[in-house]
C-alpha positions as CSV (number, residue, x, y, z in Angstrom):
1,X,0.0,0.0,0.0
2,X,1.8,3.2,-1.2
3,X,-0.1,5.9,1.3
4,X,-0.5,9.5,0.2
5,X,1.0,12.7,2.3
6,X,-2.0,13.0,4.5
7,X,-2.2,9.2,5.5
8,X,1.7,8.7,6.0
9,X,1.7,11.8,8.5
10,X,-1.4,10.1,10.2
11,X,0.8,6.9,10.4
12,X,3.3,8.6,12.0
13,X,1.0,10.4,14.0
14,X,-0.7,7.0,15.5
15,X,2.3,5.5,15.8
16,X,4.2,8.2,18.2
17,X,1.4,8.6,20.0
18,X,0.4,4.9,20.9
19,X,4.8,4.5,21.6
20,X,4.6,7.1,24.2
21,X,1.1,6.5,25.1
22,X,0.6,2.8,25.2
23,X,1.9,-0.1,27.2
24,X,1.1,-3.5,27.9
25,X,1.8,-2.5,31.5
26,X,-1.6,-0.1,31.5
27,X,-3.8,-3.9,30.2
28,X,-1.6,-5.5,33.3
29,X,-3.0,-3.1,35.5
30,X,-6.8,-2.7,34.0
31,X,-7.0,-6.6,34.0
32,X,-5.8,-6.8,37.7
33,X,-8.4,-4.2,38.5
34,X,-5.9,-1.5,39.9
35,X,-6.2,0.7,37.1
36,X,-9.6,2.2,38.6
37,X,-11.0,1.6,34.5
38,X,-11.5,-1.1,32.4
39,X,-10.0,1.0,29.4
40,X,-7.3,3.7,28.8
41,X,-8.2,6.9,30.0
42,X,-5.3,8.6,29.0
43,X,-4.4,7.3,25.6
44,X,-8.1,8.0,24.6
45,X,-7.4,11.3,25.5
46,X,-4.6,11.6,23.4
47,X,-6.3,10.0,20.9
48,X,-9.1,12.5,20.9
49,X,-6.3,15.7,21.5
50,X,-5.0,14.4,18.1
51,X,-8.0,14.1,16.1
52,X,-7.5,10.5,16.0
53,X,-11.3,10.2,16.9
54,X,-12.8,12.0,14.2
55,X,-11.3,10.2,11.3
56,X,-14.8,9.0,9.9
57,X,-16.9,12.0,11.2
58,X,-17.7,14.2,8.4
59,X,-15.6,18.0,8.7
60,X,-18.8,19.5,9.1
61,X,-19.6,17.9,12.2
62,X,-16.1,18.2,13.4
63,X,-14.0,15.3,12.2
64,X,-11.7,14.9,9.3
65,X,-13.2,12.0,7.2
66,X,-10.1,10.1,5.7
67,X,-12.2,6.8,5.2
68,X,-10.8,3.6,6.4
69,X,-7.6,3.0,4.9
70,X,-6.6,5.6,7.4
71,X,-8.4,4.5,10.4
72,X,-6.6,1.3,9.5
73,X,-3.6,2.6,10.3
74,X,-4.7,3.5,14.0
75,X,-5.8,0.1,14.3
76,X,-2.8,-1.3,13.3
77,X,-1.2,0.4,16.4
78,X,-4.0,-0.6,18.5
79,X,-2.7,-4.3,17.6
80,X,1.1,-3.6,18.2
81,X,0.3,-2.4,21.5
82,X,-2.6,-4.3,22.6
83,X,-4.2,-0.7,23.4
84,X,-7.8,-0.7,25.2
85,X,-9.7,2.0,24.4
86,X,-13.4,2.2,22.3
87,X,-11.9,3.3,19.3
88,X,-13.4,0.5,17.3
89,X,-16.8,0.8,19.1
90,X,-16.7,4.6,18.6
91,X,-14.7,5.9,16.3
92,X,-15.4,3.4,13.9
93,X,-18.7,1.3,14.4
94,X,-20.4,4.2,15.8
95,X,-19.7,6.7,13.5
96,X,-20.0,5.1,10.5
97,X,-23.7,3.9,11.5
98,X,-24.9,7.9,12.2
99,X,-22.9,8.8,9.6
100,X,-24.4,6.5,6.9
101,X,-28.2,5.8,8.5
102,X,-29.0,8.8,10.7
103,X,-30.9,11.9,9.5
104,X,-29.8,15.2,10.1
105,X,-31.0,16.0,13.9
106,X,-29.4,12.4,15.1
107,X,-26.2,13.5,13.4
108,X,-26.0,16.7,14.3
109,X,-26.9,15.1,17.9
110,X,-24.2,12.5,18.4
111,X,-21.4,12.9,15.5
112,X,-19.7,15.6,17.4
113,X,-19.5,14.2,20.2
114,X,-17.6,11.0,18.7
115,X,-15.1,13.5,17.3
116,X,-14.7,15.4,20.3
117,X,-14.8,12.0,22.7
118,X,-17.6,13.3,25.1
119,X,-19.6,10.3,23.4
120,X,-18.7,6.8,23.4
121,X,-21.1,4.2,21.5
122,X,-21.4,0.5,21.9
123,X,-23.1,-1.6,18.2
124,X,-25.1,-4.1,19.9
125,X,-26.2,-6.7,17.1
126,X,-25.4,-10.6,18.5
127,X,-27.6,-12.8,20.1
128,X,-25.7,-15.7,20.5
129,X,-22.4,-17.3,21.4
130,X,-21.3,-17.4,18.3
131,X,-21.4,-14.2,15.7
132,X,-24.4,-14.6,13.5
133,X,-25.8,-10.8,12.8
134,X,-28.9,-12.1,10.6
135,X,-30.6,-14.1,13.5
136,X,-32.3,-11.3,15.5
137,X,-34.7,-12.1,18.0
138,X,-35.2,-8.7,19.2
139,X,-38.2,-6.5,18.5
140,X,-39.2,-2.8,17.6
141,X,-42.1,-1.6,18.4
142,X,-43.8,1.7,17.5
143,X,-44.7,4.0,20.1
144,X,-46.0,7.6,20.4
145,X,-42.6,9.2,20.7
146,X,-40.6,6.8,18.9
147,X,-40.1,2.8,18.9
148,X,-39.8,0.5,22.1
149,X,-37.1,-2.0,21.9
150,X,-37.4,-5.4,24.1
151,X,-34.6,-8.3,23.6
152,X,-31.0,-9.3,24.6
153,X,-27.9,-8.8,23.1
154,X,-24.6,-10.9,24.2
155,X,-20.6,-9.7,24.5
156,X,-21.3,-6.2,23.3
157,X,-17.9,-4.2,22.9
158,X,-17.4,-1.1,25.6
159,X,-21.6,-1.2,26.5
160,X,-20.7,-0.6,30.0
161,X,-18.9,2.6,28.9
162,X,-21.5,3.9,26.5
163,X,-23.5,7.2,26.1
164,X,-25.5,5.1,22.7
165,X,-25.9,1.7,22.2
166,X,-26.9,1.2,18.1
167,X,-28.6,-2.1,18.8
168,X,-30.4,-4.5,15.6
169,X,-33.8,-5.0,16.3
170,X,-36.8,-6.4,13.8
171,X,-39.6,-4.4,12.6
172,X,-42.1,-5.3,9.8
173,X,-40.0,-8.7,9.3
174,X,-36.4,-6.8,8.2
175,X,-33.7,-6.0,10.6
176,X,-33.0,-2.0,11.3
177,X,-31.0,-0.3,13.2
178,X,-32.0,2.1,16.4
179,X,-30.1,4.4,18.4
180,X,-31.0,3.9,22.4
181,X,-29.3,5.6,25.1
182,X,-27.7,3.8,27.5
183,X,-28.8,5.2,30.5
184,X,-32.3,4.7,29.6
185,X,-34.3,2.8,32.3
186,X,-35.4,0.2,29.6
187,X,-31.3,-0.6,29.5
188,X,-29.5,-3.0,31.6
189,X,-25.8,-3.5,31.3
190,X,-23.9,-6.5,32.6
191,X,-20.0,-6.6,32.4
192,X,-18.5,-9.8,31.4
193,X,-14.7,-10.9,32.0
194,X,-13.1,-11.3,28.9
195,X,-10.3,-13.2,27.8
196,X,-8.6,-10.5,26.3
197,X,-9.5,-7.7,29.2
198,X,-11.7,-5.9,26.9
199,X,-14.4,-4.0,28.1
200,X,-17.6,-6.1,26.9
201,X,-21.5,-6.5,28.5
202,X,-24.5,-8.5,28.2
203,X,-27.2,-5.9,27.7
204,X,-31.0,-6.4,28.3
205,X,-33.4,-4.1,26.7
206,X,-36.7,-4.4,28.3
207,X,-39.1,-1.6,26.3
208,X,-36.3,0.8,25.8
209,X,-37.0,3.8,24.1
210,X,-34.9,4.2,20.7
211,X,-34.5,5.8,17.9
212,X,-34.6,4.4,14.2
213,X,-31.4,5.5,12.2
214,X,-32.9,6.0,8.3
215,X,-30.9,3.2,6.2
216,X,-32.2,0.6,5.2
217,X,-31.0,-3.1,6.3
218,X,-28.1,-3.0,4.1
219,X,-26.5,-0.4,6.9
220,X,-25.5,-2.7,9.5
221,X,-23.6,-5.1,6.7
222,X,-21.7,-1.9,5.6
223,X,-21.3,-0.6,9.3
224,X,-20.0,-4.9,10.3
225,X,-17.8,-5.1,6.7
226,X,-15.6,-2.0,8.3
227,X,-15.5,-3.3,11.4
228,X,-14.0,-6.7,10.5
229,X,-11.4,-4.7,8.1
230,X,-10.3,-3.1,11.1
231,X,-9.8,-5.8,13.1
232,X,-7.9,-7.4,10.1
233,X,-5.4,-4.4,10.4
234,X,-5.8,-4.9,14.1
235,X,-4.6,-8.6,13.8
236,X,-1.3,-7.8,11.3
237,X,-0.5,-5.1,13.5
238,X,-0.9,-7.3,16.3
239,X,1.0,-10.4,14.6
240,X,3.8,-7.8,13.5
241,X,4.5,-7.0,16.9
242,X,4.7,-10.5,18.5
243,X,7.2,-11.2,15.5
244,X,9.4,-8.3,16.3
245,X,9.9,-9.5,19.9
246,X,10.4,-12.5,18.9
247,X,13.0,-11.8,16.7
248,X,14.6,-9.6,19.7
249,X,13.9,-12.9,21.7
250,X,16.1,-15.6,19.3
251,X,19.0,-12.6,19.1
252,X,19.5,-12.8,22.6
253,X,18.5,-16.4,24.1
254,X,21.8,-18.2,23.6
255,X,21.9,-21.8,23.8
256,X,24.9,-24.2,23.2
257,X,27.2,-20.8,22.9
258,X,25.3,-18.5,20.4
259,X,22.4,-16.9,20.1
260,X,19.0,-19.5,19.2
261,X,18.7,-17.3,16.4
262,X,21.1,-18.9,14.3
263,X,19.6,-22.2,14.5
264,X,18.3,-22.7,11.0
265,X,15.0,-24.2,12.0
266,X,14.0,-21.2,14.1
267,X,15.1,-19.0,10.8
268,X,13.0,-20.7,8.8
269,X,10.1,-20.3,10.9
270,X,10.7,-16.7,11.5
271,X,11.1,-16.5,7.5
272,X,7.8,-18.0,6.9
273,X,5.9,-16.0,9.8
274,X,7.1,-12.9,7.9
275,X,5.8,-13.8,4.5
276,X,2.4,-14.6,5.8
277,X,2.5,-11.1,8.1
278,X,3.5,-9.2,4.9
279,X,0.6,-10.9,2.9
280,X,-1.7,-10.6,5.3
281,X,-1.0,-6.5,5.6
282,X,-1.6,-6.1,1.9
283,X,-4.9,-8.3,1.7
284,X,-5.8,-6.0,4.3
285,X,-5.1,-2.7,2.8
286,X,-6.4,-3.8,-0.3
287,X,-9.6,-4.3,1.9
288,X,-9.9,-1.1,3.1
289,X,-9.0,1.0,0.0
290,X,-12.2,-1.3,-2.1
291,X,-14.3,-0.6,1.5
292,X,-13.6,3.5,0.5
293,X,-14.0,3.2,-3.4
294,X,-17.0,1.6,-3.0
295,X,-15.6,-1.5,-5.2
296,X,-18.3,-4.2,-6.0
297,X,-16.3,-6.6,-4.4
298,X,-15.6,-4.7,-1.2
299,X,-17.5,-7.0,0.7
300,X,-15.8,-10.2,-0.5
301,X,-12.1,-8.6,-0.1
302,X,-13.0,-7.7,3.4
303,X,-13.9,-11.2,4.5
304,X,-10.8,-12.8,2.9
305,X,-8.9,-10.1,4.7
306,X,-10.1,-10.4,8.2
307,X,-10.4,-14.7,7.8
308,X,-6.4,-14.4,6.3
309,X,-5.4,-12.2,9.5
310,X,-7.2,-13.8,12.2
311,X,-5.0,-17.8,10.3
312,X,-1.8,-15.3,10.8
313,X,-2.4,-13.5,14.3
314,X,-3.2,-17.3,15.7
315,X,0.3,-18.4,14.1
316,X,2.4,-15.4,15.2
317,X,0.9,-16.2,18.9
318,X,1.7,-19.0,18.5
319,X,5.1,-19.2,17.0
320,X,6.1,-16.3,19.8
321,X,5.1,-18.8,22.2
322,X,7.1,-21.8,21.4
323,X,9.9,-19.9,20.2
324,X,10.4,-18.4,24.0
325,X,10.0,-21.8,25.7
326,X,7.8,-22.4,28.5
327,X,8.5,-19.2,29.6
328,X,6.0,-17.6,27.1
329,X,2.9,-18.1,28.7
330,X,4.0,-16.8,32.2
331,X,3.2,-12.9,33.1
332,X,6.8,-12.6,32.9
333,X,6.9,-12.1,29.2
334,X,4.0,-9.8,27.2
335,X,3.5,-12.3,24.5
336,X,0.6,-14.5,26.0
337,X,-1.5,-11.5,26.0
338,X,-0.9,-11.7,22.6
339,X,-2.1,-14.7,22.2
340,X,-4.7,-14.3,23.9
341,X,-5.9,-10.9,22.0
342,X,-5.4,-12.6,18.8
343,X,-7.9,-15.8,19.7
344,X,-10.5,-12.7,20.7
345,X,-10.3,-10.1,18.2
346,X,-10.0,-13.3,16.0
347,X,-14.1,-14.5,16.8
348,X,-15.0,-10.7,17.1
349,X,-17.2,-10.0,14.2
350,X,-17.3,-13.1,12.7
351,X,-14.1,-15.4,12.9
352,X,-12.0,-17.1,9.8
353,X,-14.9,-19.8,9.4
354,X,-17.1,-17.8,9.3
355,X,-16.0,-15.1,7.1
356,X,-14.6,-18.1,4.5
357,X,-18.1,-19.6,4.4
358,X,-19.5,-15.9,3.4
359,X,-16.7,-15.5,1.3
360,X,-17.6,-18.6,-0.5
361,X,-21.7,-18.3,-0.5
362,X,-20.4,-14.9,-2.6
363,X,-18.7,-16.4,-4.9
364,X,-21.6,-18.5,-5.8
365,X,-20.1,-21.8,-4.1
């Protein structure tokens, strides 16, 4: 991907920031409950200090609307440092779904507020255990001052931080979006422990009062197609990093007098990891430039993206693991949170199965 001026001064942007900003150390702390939040605080201020926010809110509502090949490249820093913050949720699932379904008084109500981070939105669309965004149980009903939504929605991403949950619901037989605000007294929010320390909820809606964004149902498979092209660049970004401290790792383990490094078995494997991180980064580009283009095939590009990244995350875990010993999966070393990120963000959205099967139901199979 060659970027243009804007997008390579945003990638140097991003990545400065999350260097000084993000640590591992900060997910140590949030996960052992010391950190008095279950997501960065600080970095999401920086984030929002640096217009990082606002990258998919349109400039007349305050934001700077690059499209996604450039919010890509904040994600991929989100997956070098295993950052916690709602940028996905927010900056990304939340703002495109105003931005593409809401009329003009729900935009002008909630878009600047993304930008400016005094709103934080949670997409509440599965059901089940498993990601499957076309079985919706939950119902919308009309009401003299809007719709009343009723119906449960599983291991929704940063709910028990949000201002606006965009929840799926049915009405007349098709699946639409609404806008309900979280502290409505229909809403309950139940955090769930994670595996990866991210901030996700179980959230009952018992007659909440919401609002119907104007797209049609097409909306939520353009809003879910971005999403799982960010967590593709979140994966190769993620993957990137567990191989650059691997690589650190076999240069200074020695064994039998010199470094592991130069065993020829551990080279090849470090050679092939790098291939399949370097393929995985362009699929993934290529992914997000068709998502902005509008290219017929966006949707197809995106799946084969996120299923190829989510194959190479799980081997780059991996690999880090075995190639530091036993040693790997103890707190002493960062990489099992790696792992463990990449086995989340992985199912997130739909994981390789299940973006292969789409893929293939596309292409007539």
């Amino acid at each position: 991907m060659i970027l243009n001026e804007e997008q390579q001064m945003l990638a140097d942007l991003a990545e400065r920031l999350f260097a000084d900003k993000a640590s591992v150390d900060t997910l140590r702390a949030i996960r052992a409950g010391s950190h008095g939040s279950d997501y960065d605080r600080e970095l999401w201020q920086a984030m929002v200090e640096s217009g990082l926010t606002g990258i998919l809110v349109p400039e007349d509502h305050g934001g700077m609307d690059f499209g996604l090949v450039s919010a890509g490249l904040v994600a991929r820093e989100v997956g070098r440092r295993l950052a916690l913050t709602p940028f996905l949720s927010t900056a990304v699932l939340g703002a495109l779904a105003i931005s593409r379904a809401g009329n003009e008084a729900q935009k002008s109500r909630w878009l600047g507020g993304i930008a400016s981070g005094e709103c934080i939105m949670a997409l509440a669309v599965d059901e089940h255990a498993k990601h499957r965004p076309e079985r919706v149980s939950t119902q919308a009903t009309a009401s003299d001052d809007g719709y009343t939504i009723t119906g449960y929605k599983t291991l929704v991403l940063d709910a028990a931080n949000a201002d606006v949950l965009i929840a799926s619901a049915m009405l007349d037989d098709k699946p639409r979006l609404f806008a309900i605000e979280a502290a409505d007294a229909g809403v309950d929010i139940e955090p769930v422990v994670s595996l990866d320390t991210r901030s996700m909820a179980d959230v009952r809606l018992d007659g909440a009062s919401g609002q119907l964004l104007d797209g049609d149902e097409t909306v939520l498979d353009t809003v879910l197609d971005a999403g799982r092209a960010m967590l593709a660049m979140e994966l190769v970004g993620l993957a990137r990093a567990v191989f650059e401290r691997t690589l650190s790792y076999l240069r200074e383990r020695k064994q039998f007098g010199q470094p592991i490094g130069a065993f020829q078995a551990l080279q090849h494997r470090a050679a092939h990891l790098s291939v399949e991180i370097e393929i995985s980064e362009a699929m993934a580009f290529q992914a997000l430039a068709a998502f902005d283009t509008q290219a017929p095939d966006a949707g197809k590009q995106v799946l084969a993206a996120k299923a190829r990244a989510a194959e190479t995350a799980r081997l780059a875990s991996a690999e880090g693991v075995q190639m530091h010993g036993g040693m790997g999966m103890t707190d002493e070393f960062d990489i099992g949170f790696f792992m463990k990120r990449a086995r989340a963000a992985s199912e997130l959205l739909g994981d390789a199965n299940f973006c292969t099967e789409r893929f293939a139901r596309a292409s007539g199979y």
